[in-house]
MARMAR-283191 format. One record per residue (C-alpha): residue number from 0; residue in one letter; x, y, z. Coordinates in steps of 0.25 Angstrom, whole numbers. Example, Ala and Ser with C-alpha at 12.3 -4.5 7.8 and 13.67 -1.06 7.14 Angstrom:
BEGIN
  nr rest    xx    yy    zz
   0    a    49   -18    31
   1    s    55    -4    29
//
This chain:
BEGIN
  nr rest    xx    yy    zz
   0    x  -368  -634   -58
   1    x  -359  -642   -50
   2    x  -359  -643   -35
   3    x  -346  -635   -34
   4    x  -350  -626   -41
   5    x  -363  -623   -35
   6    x  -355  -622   -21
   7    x  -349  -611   -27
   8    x  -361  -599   -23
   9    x  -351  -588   -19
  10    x  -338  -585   -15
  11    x  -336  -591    -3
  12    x  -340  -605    -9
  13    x  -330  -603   -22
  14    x  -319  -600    -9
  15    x  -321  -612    -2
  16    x  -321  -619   -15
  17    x  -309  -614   -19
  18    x  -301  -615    -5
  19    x  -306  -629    -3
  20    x  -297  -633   -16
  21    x  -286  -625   -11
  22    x  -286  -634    -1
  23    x  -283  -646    -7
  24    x  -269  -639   -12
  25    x  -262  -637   -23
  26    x  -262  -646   -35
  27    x  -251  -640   -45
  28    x  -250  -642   -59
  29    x  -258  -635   -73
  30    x  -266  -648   -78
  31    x  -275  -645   -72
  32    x  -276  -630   -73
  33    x  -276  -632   -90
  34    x  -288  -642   -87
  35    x  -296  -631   -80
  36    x  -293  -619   -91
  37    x  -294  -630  -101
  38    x  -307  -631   -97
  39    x  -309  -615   -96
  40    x  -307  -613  -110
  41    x  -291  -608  -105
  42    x  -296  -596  -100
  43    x  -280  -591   -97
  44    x  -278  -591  -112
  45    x  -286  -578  -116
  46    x  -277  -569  -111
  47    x  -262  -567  -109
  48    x  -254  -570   -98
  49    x  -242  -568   -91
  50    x  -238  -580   -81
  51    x  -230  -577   -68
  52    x  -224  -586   -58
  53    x  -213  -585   -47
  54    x  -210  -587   -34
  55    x  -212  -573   -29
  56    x  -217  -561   -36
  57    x  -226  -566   -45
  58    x  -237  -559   -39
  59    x  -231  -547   -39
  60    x  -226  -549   -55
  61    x  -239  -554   -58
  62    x  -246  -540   -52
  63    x  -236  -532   -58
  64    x  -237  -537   -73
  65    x  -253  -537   -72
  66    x  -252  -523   -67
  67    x  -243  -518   -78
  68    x  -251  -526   -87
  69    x  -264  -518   -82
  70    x  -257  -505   -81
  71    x  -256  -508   -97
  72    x  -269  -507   -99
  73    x  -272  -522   -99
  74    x  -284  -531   -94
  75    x  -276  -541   -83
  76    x  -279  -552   -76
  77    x  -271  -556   -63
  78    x  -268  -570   -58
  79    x  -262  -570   -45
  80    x  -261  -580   -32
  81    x  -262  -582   -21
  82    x  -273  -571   -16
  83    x  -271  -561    -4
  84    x  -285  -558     0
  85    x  -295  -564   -11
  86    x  -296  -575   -20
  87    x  -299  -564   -30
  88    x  -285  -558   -32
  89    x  -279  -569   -37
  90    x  -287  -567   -52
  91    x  -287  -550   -55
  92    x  -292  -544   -68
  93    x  -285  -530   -68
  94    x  -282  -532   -52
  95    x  -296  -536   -50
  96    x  -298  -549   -42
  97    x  -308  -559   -46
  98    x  -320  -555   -37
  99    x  -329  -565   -28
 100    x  -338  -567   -38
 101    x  -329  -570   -50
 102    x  -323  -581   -42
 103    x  -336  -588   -39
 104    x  -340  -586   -53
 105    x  -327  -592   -58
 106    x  -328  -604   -47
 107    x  -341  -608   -52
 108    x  -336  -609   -67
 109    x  -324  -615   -64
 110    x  -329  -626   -56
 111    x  -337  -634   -64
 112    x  -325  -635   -73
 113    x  -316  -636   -62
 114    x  -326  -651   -59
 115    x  -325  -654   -73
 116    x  -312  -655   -73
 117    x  -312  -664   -60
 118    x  -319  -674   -67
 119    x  -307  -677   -75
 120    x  -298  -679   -60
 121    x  -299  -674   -46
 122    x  -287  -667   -50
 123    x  -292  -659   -61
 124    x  -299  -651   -52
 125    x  -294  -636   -50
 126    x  -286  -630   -38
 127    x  -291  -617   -30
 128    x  -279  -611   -40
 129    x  -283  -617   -52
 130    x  -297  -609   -50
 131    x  -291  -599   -48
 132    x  -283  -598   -60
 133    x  -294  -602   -68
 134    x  -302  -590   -62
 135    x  -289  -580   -67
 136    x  -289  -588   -81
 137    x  -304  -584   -82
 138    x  -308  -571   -76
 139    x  -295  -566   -84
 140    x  -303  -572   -96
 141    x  -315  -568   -93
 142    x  -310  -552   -90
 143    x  -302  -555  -104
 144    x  -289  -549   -97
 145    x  -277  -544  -108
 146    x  -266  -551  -100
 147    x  -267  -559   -86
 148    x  -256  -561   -76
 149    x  -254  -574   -70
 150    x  -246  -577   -59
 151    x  -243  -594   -55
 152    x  -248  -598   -42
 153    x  -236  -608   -39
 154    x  -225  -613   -48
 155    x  -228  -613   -62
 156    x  -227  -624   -70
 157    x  -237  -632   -60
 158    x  -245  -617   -58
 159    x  -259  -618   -63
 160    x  -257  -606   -71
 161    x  -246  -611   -78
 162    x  -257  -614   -90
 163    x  -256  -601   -95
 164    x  -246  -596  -107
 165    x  -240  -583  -103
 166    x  -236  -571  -111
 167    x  -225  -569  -100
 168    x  -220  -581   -88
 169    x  -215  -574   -78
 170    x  -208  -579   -65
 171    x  -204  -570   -54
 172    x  -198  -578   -45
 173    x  -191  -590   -41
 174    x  -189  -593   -25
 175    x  -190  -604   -17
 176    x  -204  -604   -12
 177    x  -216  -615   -15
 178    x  -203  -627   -14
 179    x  -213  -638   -10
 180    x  -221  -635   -25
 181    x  -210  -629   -32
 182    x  -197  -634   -29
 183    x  -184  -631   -18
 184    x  -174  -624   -30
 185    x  -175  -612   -38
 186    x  -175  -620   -50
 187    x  -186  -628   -47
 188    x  -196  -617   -44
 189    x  -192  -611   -55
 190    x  -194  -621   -64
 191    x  -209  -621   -58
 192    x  -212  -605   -61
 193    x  -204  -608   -74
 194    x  -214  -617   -77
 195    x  -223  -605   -82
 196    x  -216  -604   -93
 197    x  -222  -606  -106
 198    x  -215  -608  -121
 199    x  -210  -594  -127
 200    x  -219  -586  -117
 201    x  -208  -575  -110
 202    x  -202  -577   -96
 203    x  -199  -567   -87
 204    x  -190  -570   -74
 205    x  -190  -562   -61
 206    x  -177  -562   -52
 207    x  -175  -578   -49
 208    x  -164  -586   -44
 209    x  -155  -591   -54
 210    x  -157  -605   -53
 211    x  -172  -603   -56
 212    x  -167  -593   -67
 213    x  -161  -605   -74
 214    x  -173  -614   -75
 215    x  -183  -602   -78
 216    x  -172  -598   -89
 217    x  -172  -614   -93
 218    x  -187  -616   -95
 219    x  -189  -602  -103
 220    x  -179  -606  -112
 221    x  -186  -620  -114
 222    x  -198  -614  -116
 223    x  -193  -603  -126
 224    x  -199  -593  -116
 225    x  -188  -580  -116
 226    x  -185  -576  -103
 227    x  -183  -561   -97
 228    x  -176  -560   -82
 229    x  -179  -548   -72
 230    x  -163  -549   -69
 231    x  -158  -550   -81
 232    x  -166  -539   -85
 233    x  -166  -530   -73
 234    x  -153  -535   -66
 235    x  -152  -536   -51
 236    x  -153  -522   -46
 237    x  -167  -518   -42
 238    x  -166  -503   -45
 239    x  -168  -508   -59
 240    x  -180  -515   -58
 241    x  -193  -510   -59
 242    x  -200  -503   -48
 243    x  -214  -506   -45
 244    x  -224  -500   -34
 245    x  -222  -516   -24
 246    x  -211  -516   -14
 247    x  -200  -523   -13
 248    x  -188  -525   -22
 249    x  -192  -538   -27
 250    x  -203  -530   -33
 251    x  -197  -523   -42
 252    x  -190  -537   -48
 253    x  -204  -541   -49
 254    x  -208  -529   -57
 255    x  -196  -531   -66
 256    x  -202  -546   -69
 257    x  -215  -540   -72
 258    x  -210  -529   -81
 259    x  -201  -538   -88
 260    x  -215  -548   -89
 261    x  -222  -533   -94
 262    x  -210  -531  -102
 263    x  -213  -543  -112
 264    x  -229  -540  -111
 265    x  -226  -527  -118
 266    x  -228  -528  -131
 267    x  -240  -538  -127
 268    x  -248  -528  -120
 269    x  -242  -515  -123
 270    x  -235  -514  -110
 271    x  -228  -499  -108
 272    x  -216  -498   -99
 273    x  -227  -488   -91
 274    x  -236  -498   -90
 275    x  -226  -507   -83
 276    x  -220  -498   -75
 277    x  -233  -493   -69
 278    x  -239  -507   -69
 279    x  -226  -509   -59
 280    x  -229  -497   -50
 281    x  -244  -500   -48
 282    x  -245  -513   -43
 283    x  -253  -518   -34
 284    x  -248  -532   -26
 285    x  -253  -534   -12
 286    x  -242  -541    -1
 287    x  -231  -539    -8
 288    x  -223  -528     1
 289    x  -236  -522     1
 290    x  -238  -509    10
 291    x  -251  -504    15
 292    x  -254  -494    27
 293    x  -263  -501    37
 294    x  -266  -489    44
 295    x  -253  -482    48
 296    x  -245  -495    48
 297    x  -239  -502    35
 298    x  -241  -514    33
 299    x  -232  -522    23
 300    x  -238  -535    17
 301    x  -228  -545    11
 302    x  -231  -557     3
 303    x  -216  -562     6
 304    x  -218  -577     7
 305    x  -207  -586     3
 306    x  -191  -585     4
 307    x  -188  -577    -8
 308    x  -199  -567    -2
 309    x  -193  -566    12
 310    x  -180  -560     6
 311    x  -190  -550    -2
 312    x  -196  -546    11
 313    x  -183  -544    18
 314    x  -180  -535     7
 315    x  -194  -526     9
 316    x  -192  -527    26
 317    x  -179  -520    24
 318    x  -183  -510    15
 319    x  -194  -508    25
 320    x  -185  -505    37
 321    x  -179  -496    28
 322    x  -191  -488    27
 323    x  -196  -488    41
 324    x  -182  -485    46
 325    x  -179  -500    53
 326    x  -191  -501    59
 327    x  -195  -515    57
 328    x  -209  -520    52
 329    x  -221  -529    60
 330    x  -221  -542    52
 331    x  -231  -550    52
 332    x  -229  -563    44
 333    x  -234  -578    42
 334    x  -228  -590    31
 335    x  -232  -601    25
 336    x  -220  -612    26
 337    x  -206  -611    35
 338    x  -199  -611    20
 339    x  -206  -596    19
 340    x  -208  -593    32
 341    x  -191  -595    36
 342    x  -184  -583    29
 343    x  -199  -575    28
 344    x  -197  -575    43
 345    x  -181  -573    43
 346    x  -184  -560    36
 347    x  -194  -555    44
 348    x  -187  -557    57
 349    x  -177  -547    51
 350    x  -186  -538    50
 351    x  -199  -538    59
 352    x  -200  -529    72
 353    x  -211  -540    75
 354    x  -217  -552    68
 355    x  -229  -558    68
 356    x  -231  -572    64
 357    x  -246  -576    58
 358    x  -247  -590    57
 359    x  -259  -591    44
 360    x  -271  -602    44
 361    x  -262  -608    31
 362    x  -257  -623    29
 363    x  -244  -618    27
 364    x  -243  -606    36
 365    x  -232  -607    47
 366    x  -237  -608    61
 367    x  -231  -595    71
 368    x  -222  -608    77
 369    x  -216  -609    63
 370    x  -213  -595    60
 371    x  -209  -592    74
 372    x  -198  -605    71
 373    x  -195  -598    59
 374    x  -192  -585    66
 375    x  -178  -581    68
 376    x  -173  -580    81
 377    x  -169  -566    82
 378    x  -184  -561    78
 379    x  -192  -572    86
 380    x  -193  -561    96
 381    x  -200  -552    84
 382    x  -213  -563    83
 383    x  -227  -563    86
 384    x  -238  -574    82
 385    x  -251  -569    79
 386    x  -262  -572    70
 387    x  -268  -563    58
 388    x  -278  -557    67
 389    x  -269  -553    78
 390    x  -259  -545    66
 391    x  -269  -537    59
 392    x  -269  -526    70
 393    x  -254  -528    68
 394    x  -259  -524    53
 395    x  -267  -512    58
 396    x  -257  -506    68
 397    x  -268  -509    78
 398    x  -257  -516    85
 399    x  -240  -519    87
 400    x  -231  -509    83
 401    x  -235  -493    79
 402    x  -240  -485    65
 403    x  -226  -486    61
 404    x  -223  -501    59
 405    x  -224  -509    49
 406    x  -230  -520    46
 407    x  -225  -530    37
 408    x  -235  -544    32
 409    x  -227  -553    27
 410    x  -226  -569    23
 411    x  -238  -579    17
 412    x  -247  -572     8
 413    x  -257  -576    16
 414    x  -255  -569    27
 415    x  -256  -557    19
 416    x  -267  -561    12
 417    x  -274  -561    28
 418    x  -269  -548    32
 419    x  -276  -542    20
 420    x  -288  -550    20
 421    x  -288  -544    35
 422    x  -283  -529    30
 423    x  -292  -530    20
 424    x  -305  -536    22
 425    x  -313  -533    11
 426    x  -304  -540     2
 427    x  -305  -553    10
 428    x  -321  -554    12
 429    x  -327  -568     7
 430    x  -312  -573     6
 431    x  -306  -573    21
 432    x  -297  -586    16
 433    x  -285  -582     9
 434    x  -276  -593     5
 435    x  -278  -603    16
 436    x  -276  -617    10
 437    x  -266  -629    11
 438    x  -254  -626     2
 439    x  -253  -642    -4
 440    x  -248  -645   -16
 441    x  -255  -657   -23
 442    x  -246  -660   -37
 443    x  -258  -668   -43
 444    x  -255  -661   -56
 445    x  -246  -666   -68
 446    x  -232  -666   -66
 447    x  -226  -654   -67
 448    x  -218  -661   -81
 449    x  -235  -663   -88
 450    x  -237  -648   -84
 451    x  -224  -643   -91
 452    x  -230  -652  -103
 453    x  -243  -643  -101
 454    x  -236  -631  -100
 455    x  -229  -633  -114
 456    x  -241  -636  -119
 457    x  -247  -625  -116
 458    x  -234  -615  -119
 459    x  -238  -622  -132
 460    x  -249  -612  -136
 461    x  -239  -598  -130
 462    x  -235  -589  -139
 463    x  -225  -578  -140
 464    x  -230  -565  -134
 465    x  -219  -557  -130
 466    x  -207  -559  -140
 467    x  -202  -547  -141
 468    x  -207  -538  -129
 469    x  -198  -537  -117
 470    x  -184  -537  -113
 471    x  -174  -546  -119
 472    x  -175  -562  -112
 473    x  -164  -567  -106
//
């Protein structure tokens, strides 16, 4: 037994293992993660899977196929990122997280492969999301799952998931967000998400601009991969998409990608138009517009955290000062970056009766002197600093305001993963670090021109799965 691995005793030790390689950053590229389920016997090839990526809404997509998926009858594994609460939810069998115990177990297996493959380079040494994968590829395995849903971390061509051949690539999204990793244009973060697409295996397409439409249409059709468009299909008007039971209008062309995803699934698994239907009403997807009562006061939590989601959150203010009859919500907010946190708080000042700024313990978090300079003029008057601890009697209505306002968390995701780690607190025991690390992106991988070598060579061994099932590609 190695000295890591005997360091790893509980759960505490396997998280300050795990955060320490956080730590070091991000090291992009799938080399690396082939080497590590090379070494697992490729655990990710005993069940099918369907392979989501996108700017926004993949998480959403992600938790809407699996549930239609489960609602079917199946055995599903989930694979989501990043975490709100616990290290545990970004691996769910049937919405089950991976528990304390299954992570330390997993941790001490995976680690003396993990040195093994260190012996070859420093390099080959797993990341904190590689682990992490590796844990979803095995506990999936090891539950033996009929199908697993996988959504990409970042990107895609560069993703560590992106060793996995799909039964269906979806990519919900394209928006300007991740520029430093991904590119300034359209067409170049598409050409990243795009890069999860595999030979023959079917595309589905969210609603994306057309400039990233042209290279996504470019690369399927290299790839012989048929591809199905949620506007083609459904058009622009929303009363004709899907409804599902998470607010907001961009849900429901959300659940129109995952129905068209189900849609070419159905013959695969059995899939009954019921099935998808109620698998879209029953979803359960924390900060997304989510509405919980906190005593007598509503509280909204919003995972809207980049441009594209700023005017989606516009959008959900307005309906909501609709419904309270213009009285305008408490908004308490914090963002990562001055590229996010410009039109987040643009919107917001539209809308807030008061703001409160919480500058978070992050690397990348703006200070309350940033989001202040970000501010518009005409709500400057509207801000307060404060800290998390001085906003949850905000949460409680134990201060500011009456029964009747609403209080609307919106920005990082981290902040909301605070605010329910504090609502919550029996989800966040032995975990009270969230998602604290220094976003630094380390390209020590292949060029991204030897991983699209990879990926063919793995699109190699796919297969036709869906010919015939779903709509007609576009």
């Amino acid at each position: 037994m190695s000295l890591a691995t005997r360091t790893l005793t509980d759960y505490a030790s396997v998280t300050d293992y795990l955060f320490a390689l956080k730590s070091v950053g991000v090291k992009f590229g799938i080399d690396r993660m082939w080497s590590f389920a090379t070494a697992l016997g490729h655990p990710e090839r005993r069940y099918p899977i369907i392979h989501i990526a996108g700017t926004n809404g993949k998480g959403s997509v992600s938790a809407m196929i699996e549930t239609i998926l489960r609602e079917s009858g199946l055995h599903t594994g989930l694979y989501t990122s990043p975490h709100l609460v616990k290290i545990g939810e970004r691996v769910q069998v049937d919405r089950n997280p991976l528990t304390e115990d299954e992570i330390v177990n997993y941790m001490r297996e995976l680690v003396p492969v993990a040195e093994k493959l260190r012996a070859i380079g420093p390099d080959e040494y797993p990341t904190f999301f590689e682990f992490i994968a590796a844990m979803a590829f095995l506990q999936f395995a090891h539950k033996k799952v009929n199908v697993a849903v996988i959504e990409v971390g970042l990107g895609g061509l560069l993703d560590a998931t992106n060793i996995v051949v799909p039964e269906v690539a979806v990519i919900t999204s394209i928006g300007l967000d991740h520029t430093e990793q991904l590119g300034n244009t359209f067409a170049c973060i598409a050409r990243e998400k795009a890069g999860i697409i595999k030979s023959r295996v079917p595309v589905v397409i969210g609603r994306v601009p057309g400039e990233a439409e042209k290279v996504i249409r470019t690369l399927a059709h290299e790839h012989e991969a048929p591809l199905y468009s949620v506007r083609e299909i459904y058009g622009e008007g929303i009363e004709r998409y899907p409804a599902t039971n998470l607010n907001g209008d961009y849900q429901r062309w959300n659940a129109a990608t995952a129905t068209l995803a189900a849609g070419l699934l159905r013959t695969r698994f059995a899939l009954s138009d019921e099935a998808i239907e109620n698998g879209l009403l029953q979803v359960d997807w924390p900060g997304r517009w989510q509405q919980i009562m906190v005593g007598k006061r509503l509280l909204v939590l919003d995972a809207s955290h980049n441009p594209e989601g700023a005017q989606v959150l516009e959008s959900n203010l307005c309906h909501l000062l609709a419904e309270n009859d213009g009285r305008k919500p408490i908004i308490i907010t914090s963002v990562l970056g001055e590229f996010r946190a410009r039109p987040l708080l643009k919107v917001i000042g539209r809308y807030a009766r008061k703001i409160y700024l919480v500058s978070l313990q992050q690397a990348r978090a703006c200070t309350h002197e940033e989001m202040k300079a970000l501010t518009p003029k005409t709500a400057q008057n509207l801000l307060h600093c404060a800290t998390l601890e001085e906003v949850i009697p905000i949460l409680l209505g134990e201060s500011v305001g009456g029964s009747s306002d609403t209080v609307v968390v919106t920005g990082s995701i981290y902040l909301l993963g605070e605010v329910l780690a504090r609502l919550q607190p029996i989800l966040a025991v032995g975990n009270g670090r969230l998602q604290n690390f220094n976003f630094v992106p380390r390209v020590v991988a292949q060029s991204a021109d030897q991983t699209r070598a990879i990926s063919s060579a793995v699109a190699g061994t796919s297969r036709i799965i869906c010919e015939g099932a779903g709509p007609t590609p576009r």
